[in-house]
C-alpha positions as CSV (number, residue, x, y, z in Angstrom):
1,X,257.3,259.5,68.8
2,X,260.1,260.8,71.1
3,X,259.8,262.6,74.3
4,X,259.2,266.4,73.1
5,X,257.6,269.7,74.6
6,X,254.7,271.2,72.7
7,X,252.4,272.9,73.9
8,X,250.7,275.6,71.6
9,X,247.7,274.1,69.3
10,X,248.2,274.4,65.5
11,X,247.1,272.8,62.8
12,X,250.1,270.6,61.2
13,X,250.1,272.5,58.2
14,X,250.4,275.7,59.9
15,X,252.6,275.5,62.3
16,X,255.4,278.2,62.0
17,X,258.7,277.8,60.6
18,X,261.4,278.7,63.1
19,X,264.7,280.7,61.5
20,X,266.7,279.1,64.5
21,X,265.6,275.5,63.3
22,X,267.2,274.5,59.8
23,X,265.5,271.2,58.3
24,X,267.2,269.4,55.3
25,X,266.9,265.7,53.9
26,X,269.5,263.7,55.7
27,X,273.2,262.7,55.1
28,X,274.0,259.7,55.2
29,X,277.1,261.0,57.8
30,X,274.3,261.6,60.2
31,X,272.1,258.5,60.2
32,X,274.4,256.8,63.2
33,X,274.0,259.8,65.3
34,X,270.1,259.8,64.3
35,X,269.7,255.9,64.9
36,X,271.4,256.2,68.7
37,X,268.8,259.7,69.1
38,X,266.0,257.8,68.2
39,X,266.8,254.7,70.0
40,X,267.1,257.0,73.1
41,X,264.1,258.9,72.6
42,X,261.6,256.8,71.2
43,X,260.1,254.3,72.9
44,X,260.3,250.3,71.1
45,X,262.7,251.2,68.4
46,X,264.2,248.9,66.5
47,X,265.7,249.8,63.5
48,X,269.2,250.4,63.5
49,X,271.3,252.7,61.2
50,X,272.0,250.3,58.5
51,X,268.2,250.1,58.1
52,X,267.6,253.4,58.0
53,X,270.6,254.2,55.3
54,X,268.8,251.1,53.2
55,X,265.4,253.4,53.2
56,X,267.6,257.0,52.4
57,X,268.6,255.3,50.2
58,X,265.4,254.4,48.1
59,X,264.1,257.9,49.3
60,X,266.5,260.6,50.2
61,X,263.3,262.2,51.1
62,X,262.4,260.1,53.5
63,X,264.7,261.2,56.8
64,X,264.8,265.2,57.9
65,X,267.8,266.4,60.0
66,X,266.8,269.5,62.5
67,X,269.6,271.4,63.6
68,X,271.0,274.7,65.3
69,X,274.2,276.2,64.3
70,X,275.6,273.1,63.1
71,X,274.4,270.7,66.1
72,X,272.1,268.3,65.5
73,X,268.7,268.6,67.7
74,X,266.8,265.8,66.0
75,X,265.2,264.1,63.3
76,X,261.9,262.9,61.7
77,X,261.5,259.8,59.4
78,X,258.9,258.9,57.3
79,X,257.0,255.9,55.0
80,X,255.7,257.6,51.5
81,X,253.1,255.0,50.8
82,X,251.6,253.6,47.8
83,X,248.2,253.2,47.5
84,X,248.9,249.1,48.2
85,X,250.8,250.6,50.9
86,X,248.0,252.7,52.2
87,X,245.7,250.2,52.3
88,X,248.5,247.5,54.4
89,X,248.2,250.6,57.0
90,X,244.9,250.4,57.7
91,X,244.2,246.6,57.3
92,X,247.4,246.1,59.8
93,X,249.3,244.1,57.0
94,X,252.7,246.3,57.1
95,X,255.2,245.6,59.2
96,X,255.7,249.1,60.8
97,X,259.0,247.9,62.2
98,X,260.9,246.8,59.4
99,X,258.5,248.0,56.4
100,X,258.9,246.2,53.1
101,X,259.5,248.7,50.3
102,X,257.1,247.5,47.9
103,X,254.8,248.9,49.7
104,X,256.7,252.4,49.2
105,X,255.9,255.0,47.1
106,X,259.4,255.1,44.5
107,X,261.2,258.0,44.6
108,X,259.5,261.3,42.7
109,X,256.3,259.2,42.7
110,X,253.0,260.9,44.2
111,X,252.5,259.6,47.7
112,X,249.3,257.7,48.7
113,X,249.3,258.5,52.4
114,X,252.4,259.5,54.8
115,X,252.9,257.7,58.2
116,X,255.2,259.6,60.4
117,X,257.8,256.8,61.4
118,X,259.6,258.8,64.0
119,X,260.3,262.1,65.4
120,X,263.3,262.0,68.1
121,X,263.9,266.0,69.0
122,X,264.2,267.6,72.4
123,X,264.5,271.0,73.2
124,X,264.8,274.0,70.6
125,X,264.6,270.6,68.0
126,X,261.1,270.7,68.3
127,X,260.7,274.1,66.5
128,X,261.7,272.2,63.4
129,X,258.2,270.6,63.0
130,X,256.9,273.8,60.9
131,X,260.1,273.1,58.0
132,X,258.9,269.3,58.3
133,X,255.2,270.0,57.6
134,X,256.3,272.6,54.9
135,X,258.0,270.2,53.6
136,X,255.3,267.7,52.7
137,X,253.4,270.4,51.3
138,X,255.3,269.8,48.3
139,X,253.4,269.0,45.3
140,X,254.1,265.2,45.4
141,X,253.0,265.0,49.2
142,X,249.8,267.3,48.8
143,X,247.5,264.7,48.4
144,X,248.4,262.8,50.9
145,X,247.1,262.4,54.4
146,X,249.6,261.7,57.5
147,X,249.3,259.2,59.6
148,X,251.3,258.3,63.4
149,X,251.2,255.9,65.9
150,X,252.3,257.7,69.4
151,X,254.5,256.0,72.0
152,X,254.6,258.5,74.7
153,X,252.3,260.9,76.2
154,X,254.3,263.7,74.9
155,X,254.2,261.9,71.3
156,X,250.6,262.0,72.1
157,X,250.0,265.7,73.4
158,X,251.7,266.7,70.1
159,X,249.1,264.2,67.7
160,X,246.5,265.9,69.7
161,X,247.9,269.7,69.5
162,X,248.5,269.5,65.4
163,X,245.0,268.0,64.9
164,X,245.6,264.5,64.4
165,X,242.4,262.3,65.5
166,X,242.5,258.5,66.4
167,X,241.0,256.9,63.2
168,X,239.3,253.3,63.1
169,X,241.3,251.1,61.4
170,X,242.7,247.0,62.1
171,X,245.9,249.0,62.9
172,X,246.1,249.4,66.9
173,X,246.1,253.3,68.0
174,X,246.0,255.0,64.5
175,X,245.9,258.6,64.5
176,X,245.5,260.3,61.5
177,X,245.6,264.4,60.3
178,X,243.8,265.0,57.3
179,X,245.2,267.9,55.1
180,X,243.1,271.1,55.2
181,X,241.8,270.8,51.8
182,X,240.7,267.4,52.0
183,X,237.9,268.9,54.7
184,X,234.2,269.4,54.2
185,X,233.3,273.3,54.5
186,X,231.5,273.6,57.5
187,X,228.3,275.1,56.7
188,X,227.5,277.9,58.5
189,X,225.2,281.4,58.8
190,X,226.5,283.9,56.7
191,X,226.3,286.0,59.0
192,X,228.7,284.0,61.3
193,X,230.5,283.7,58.1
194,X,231.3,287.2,58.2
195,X,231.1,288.1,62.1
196,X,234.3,285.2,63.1
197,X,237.7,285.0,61.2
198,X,238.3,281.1,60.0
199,X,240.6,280.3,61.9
200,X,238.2,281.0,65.5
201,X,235.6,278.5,63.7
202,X,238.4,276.3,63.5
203,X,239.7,276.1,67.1
C-alpha cells in the first residue's frame, strides 16, 4: 500500500465520497502510467503493466483510476476471490505477487473475499477511497470481506484508521476489515441504547 496521508478514522464503508475525486474502472490507456505509479509508490512491486492489462482483462472490475480534472492521482487494484481463492489467502497458498486466476472469482460472479492488491495515490488522490469502498458495496461484492497486507507505515495508519484488524492466518501480516453487517450487535443497556448515537458506541 503506497505512501498516502490519512488521518481521520472511518469505517471503510463510510468513508465520504469526495466530488473533486472521480473513480472509474480503468482503461486500458492508463494501466502504463498506473504500473510506473505503483512501482514508485508501493513498496516490492513487481508486476508490470502487461500483467496488470492480463487481470483487466478477466475483470474490468478489478483496477479503479482516481483522478482530478482529467489528471490522474492514483489507482487501487484488487483480487475478487473464489471461495478456493479465499481459502489459498489464509492458508498462504496464493501467490500474491503474480496470482493465478483460478483462484479468481470470473467476472459478474459473487466474490468470496476481496484482498486489496494495491493502492498507489498521493495527495488529493487519497480522497478517492470513499468511490472505491462504494464501489464494493455493490451487490456482488457485499458479501465479501476485504482483506490487505500493508507495506508502509502510512499503508498501515490507513488499515488502522478504516478498521482493518491484523487477523491470524498462515499468511504473514494479514489485516482484514469485516463489512458492518457481518458484525455481532453489541449488546448493550437499553438505556445506553438510547442515551449514545451508534456511531459513538462504535468509535
Amino acid at each position: 500500500m503506497g505512501r498516502v496521508s490519512f488521518a481521520a478514522r472511518h469505517d471503510f464503508d463510510a468513508l465520504p465520497q469526495s466530488p473533486d475525486v472521480d473513480v472509474r474502472c480503468a482503461q486500458f490507456s492508463e494501466i502504463a502510467a498506473l504500473s510506473e505509479m505503483a512501482h514508485r509508490l508501493v513498496p516490492g512491486v513487481e508486476i508490470g503493466a502487461a500483467e496488470l492489462a492480463k487481470y483487466l482483462t478477466f475483470d474490468p472490475q478489478s483496477i479503479l483510476t482516481f483522478s482530478r480534472k482529467g489528471k490522474l492521482l492514483g489507482g487501487m487494484a484488487f483480487l475478487f476471490l473464489s471461495e478456493r481463492g479465499h481459502d489459498a489467502l489464509l492458508l498462504d497458498e496464493i501467490c500474491l505477487t503474480a496470482p493465478e486466476t483460478h483462484y479468481l472469482a470470473a467476472p459478474r460472479q459473487d466474490v468470496a473475499a476481496i484482498y486489496i492488491w494495491a493502492i498507489a495515490a498521493s495527495g488529493r488522490g487519497i480522497a478517492g477511497l470513499g468511490k472505491a469502498a462504494a464501489h464494493l458495496r455493490q451487490l456482488r461484492f457485499r458479501s465479501a470481506d476485504c482483506y490487505a497486507q500493508p507495506s508502509t507505515v502510512a499503508g498501515r495508519d490507513i488499515m488502522r484508521a478504516t478498521g482493518f484488524e491484523p487477523v491470524p492466518s498462515f499468511q504473514p501480516d494479514l489485516w482484514c476489515y469485516q463489512r458492518p453487517w457481518h458484525r455481532q450487535p453489541m449488546r448493550m443497556p437499553a438505556a445506553i441504547i438510547h442515551a449514545r448515537s451508534f456511531a459513538d458506541a462504535r468509535y
